[in-house]
C-alpha positions in Angstrom: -5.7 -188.9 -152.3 -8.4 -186.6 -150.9 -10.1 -188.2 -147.8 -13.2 -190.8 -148.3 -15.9 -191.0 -145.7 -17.7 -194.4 -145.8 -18.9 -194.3 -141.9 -22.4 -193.1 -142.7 -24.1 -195.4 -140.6 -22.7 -194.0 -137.9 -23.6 -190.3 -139.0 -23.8 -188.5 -142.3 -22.7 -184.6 -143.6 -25.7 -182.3 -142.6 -27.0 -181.2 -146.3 -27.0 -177.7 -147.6 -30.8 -177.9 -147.0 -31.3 -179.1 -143.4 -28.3 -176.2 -142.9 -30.5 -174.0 -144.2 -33.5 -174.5 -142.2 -31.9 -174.9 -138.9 -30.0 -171.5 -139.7 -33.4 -169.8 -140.4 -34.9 -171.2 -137.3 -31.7 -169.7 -135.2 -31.5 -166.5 -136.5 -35.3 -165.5 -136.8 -37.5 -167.7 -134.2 -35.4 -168.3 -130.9 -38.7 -167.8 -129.3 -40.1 -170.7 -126.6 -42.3 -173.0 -128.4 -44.2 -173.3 -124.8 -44.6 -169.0 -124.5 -48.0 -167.7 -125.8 -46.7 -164.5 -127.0 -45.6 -163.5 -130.3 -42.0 -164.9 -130.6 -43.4 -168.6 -129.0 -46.1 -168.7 -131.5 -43.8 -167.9 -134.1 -41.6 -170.8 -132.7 -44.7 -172.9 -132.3 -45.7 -172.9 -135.8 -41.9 -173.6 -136.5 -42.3 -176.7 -134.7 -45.3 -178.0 -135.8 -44.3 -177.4 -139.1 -41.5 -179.8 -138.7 -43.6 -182.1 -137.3 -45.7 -182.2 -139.7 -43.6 -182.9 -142.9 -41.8 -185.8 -140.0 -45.4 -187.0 -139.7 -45.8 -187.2 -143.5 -42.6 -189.4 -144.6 -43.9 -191.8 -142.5 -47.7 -191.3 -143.3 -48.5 -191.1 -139.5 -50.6 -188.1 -138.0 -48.7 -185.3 -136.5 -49.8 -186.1 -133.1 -48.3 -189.1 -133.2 -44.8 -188.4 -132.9 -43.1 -187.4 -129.9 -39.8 -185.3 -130.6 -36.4 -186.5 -129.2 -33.4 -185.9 -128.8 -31.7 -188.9 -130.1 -32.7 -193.0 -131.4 -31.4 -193.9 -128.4 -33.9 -192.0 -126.0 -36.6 -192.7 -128.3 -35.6 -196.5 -127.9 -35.7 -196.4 -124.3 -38.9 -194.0 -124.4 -40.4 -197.0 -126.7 -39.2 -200.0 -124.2 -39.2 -198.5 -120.7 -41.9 -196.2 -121.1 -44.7 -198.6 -122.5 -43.0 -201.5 -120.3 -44.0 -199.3 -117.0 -47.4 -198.3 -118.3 -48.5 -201.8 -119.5 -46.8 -204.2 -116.1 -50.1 -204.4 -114.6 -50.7 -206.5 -118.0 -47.6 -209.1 -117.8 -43.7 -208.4 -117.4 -42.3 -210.4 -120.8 -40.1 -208.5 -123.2 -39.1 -210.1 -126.8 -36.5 -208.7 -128.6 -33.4 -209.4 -130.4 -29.9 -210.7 -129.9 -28.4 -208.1 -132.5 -30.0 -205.0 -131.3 -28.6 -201.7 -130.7 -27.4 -201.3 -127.5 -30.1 -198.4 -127.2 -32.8 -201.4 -126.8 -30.5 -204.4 -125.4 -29.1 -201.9 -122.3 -32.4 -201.1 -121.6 -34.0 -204.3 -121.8 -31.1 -205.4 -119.2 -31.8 -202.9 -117.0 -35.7 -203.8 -116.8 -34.9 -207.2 -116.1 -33.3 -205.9 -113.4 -36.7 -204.2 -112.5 -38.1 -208.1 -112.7 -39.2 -208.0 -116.2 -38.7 -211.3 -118.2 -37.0 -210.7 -121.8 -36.6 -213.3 -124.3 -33.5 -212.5 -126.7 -34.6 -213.9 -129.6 -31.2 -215.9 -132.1 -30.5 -215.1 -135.6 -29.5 -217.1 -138.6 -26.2 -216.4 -140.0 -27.8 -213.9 -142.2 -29.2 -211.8 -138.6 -32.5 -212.3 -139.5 -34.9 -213.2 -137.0 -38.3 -214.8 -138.6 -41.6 -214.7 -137.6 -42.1 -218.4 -136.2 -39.6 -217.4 -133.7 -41.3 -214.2 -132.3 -44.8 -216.6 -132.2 -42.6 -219.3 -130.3 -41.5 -217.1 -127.7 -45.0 -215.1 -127.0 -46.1 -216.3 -123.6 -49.4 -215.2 -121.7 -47.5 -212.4 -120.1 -45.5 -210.7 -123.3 -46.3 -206.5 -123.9 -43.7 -205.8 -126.0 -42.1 -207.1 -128.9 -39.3 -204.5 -130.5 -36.9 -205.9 -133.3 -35.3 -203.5 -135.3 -35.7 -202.7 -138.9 -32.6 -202.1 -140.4 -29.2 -203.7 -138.9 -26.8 -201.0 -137.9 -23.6 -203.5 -138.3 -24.4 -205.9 -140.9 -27.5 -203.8 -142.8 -29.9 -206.8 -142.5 -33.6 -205.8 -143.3 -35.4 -207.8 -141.3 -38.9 -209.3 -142.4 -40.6 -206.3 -140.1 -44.1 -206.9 -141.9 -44.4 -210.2 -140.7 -43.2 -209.3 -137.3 -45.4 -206.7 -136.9 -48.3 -208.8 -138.5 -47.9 -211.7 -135.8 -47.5 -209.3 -133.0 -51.0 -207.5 -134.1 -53.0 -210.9 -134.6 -51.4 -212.0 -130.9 -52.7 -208.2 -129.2 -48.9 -207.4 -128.5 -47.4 -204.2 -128.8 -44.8 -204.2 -131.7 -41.7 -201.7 -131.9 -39.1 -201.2 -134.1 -36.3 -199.5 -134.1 -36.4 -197.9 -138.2 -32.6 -195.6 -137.9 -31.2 -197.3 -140.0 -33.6 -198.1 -142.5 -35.1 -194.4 -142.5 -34.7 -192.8 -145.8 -33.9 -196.0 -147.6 -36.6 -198.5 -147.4 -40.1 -197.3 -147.5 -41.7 -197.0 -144.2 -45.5 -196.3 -144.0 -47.5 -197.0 -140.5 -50.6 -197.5 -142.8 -49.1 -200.5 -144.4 -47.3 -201.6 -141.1 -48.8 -202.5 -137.6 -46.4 -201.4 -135.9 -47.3 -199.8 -132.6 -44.4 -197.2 -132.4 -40.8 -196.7 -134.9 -37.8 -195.0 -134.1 -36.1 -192.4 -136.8 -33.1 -190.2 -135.9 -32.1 -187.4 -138.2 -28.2 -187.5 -138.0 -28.4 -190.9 -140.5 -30.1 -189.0 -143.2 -28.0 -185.6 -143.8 -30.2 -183.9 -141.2 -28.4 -182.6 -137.6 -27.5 -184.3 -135.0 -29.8 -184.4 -131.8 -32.9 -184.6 -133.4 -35.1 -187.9 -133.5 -38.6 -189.4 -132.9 -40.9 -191.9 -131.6 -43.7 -192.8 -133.6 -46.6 -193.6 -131.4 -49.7 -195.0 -132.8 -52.9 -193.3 -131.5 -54.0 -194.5 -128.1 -51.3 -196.0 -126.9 -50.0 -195.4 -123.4 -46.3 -194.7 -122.3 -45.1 -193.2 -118.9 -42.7 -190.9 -119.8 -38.7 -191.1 -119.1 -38.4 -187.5 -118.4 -40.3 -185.0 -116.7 -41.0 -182.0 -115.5 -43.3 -180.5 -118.1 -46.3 -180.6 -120.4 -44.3 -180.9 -123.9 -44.9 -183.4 -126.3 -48.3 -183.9 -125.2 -47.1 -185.0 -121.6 -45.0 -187.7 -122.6 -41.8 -186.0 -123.2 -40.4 -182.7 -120.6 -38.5 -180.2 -121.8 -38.2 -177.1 -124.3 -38.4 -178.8 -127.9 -35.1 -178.0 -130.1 -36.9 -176.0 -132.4 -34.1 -175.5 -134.9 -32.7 -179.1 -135.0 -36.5 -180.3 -135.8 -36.2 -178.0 -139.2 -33.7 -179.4 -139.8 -34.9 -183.0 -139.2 -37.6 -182.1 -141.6 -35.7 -181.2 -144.5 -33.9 -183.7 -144.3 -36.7 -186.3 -144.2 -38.4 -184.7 -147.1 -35.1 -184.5 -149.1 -34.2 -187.9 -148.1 -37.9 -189.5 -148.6 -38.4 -187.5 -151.9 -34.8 -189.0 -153.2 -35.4 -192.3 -151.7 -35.0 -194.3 -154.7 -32.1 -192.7 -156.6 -30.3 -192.7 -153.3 -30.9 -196.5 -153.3 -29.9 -196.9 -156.6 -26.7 -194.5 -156.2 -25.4 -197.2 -152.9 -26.1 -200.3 -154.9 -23.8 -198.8 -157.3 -20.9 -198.2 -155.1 -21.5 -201.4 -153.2 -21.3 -203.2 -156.4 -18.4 -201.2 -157.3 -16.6 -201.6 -154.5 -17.3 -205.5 -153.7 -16.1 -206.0 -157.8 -13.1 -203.8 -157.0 -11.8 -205.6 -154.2 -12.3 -209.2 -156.4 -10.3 -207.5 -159.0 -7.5 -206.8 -156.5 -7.4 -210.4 -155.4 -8.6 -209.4 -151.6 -9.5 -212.0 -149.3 -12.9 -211.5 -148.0 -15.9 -212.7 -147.2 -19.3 -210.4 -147.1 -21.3 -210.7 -143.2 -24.9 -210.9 -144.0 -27.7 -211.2 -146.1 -27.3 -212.1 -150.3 -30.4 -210.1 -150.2 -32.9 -208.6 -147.7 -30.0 -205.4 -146.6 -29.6 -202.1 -146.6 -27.5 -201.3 -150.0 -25.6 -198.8 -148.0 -24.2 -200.6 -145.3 -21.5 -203.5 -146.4 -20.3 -205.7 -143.3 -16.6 -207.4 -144.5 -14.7 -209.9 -142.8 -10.8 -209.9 -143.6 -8.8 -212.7 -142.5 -6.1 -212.3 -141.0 -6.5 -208.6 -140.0 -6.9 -206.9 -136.3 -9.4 -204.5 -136.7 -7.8 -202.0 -134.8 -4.4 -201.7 -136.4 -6.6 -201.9 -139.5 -8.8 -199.2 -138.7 -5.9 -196.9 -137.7 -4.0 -197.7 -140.9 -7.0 -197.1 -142.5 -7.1 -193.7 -141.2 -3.7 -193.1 -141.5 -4.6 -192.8 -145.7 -7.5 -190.5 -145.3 -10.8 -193.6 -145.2 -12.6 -193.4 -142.4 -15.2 -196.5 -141.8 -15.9 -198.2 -138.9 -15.9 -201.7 -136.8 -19.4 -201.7 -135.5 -17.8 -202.8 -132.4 -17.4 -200.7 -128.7 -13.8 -199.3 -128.4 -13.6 -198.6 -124.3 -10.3 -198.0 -122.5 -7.8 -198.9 -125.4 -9.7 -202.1 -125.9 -12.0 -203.2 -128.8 -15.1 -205.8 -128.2 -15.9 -207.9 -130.7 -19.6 -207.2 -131.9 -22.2 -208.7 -130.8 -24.0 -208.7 -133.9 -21.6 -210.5 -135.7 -21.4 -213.0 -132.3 -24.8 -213.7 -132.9 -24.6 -214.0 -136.8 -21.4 -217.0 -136.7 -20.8 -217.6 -133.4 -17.0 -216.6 -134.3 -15.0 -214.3 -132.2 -12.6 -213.8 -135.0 -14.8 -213.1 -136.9 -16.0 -210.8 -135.1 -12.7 -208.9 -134.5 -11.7 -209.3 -138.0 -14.6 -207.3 -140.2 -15.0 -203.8 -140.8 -18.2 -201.9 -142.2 -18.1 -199.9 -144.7 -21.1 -197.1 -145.2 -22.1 -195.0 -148.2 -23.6 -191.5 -148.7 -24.8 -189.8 -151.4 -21.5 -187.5 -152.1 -19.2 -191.1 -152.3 -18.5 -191.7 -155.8 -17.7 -195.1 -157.9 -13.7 -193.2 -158.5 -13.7 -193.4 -154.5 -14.6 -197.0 -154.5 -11.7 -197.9 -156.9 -9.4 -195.9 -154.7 -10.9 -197.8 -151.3 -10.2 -200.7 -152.6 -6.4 -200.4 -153.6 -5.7 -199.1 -150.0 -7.6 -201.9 -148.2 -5.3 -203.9 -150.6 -2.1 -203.0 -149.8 -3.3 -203.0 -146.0 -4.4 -206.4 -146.2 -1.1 -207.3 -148.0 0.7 -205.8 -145.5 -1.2 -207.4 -142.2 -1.1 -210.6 -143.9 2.8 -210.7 -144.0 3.4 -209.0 -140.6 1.8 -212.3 -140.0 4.4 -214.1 -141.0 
């Protein structure tokens, strides 16, 4: 059996396009994007290319995004940089319990800097709802960030009422959009939201390459400095190449957006049918509806994820736990904490993630070995 790659939350095969640009970029315009001579102009126009068709997938002006190197520093751009520009306003934080680690680290460590942050619960679906955000605003709140798109369980959370509530209170609203970039249509026209993390390495496009949407006029004090880039609120020579191929991604990715939903609801189907048919115990984390069609969050009694993982492996399927593997040991996530309130079920489910080169004979084949893994855990057991 040829390997199968269902880890694409995680990070996804850079397409023949985004390739393309970024070698184009490398080979003709290594130039300084910063130098006012020939080769940084040529860079320059590069760059705001890039930034341009990024600014267009999302329907936000070019200006508005500040280039990064990653979601997570875009996150902590979002959180820490508008938290230190806006404390002379109040010091209250509301987020999430099941956020990435990119916002729920950094909302720790402000706390630490005497900010107040409310982590909001979820139901056992890991949506958080509207009434809840309202419930927690106090006098003092500046930020409100709840993500888009659930990296373990692929919840879509309801973001335009969120954001809606956050706007009609004066409260800046941020979400983090990496997973949900590409797949569910994002347009900051539609949605008040006051800044939106995308990251390229989710939709075919290289890794370290993201942005921060920023919606005009709003203030952030900037993580890193030492220079006048990204209109002062980001230091440091752009990655010229990596942004092309950010772009062409996006625009492949955006243009496709419905076909490529389409093509995962088809594998997920196929795959969630395919493991009935083999008489698999298992029970689906999440939402009945309301999720990414990618992402599929399973919980198999009776297995350790580890041993499972590595078994997994062993026959060529890579996929993933969601959970933090430090030092030889694996923490249950906290996601799925919050979801059930279950620490085996925590350390019992795997996620499974789909791309556009996975194909329906793939999920027939994933679904035999999970079943004869699952058979063979189950009577280790006993």
């Amino acid at each position: 059996m040829s390997a199968i790659y269902v880890d694409h939350a995680a990070a996804t095969p850079v397409s023949a396009e985004a390739a393309a640009a970024m070698m184009d970029v490398l080979q003709s315009d290594f130039g300084n994007p910063s130098s006012i001579h020939a080769h940084g102009r040529q860079a320059r126009k590069q760059l705001d290319e890039a930034r341009r068709k990024l600014a267009a997938t999302i329907h936000a002006a070019p200006e508005e995004l500040v280039l990064t190197s990653s979601g997570t520093e875009a996150d902590n751009l979002a959180v820490t940089g508008y938290a230190h520009a806006h404390q002379h306003r109040g010091n209250h934080i509301v987020t999430s319990a099941v956020e990435h680690h990119a916002v729920l680290h950094t909302c720790r460590k402000l706390e630490k800097e005497g900010f107040d942050v409310t982590y909001l619960p979820v139901d056992e679906e890991g949506r958080v709802h509207a009434e809840q955000v309202k419930e927690a605003v106090t006098e003092q709140t500046i930020l409100i960030t709840i993500m888009h798109g659930n990296n373990e369980a692929g919840t879509v959370q309801p973001i335009h009422d969120i954001a809606a509530a956050a706007a009609e209170a004066g409260i800046a609203f941020h979400t983090d959009a990496v997973q949900s970039y590409g797949v569910e249509k994002l347009d900051v026209q539609e949605l008040p939201v006051t800044m939106l993390t995308a990251s390229s390495h989710k939709i075919n496009g290289p890794k370290g390459a993201a942005f921060l949407y920023v919606r005009k006029g709003t203030s952030l004090t900037p993580g890193v400095t030492g220079g006048e880039q990204e209109r002062k609120r980001r230091a440091g020579t752009e990655n010229v190449p990596a942004a092309a191929g950010f772009a062409a991604a996006a625009e492949a990715a955006v243009t496709d957006r419905q076909s490529r939903r389409e093509h995962a609801e088809a594998l997920r189907s196929c795959f969630l049918a395919c493991l009935k048919e083999h008489e698999v115990s298992f029970t689906v984390n999440g939402p009945k509806d309301h999720y990414l069609p990618y992402i599929v969050n399973i919980y198999f009694p009776g297995i350790e994820v580890e041993s499972f993982l590595v078994r997994l492996d062993m026959e060529g399927i890579s996929a993933s736990s969601g959970s933090a593997c430090t030092a030889g040991s694996v923490e249950p996530s906290h996601v799925l904490q919050a979801m059930y309130q279950d620490d085996k079920r925590a350390e019992a489910s795997v996620r499974f993630s789909f791309g556009t080169e996975n194909t329906i004979q793939e999920m027939h084949q994933l679904a035999a070995v999970i079943k004869k893994i699952t058979d063979s855990m189950t009577m280790d057991i006993f």
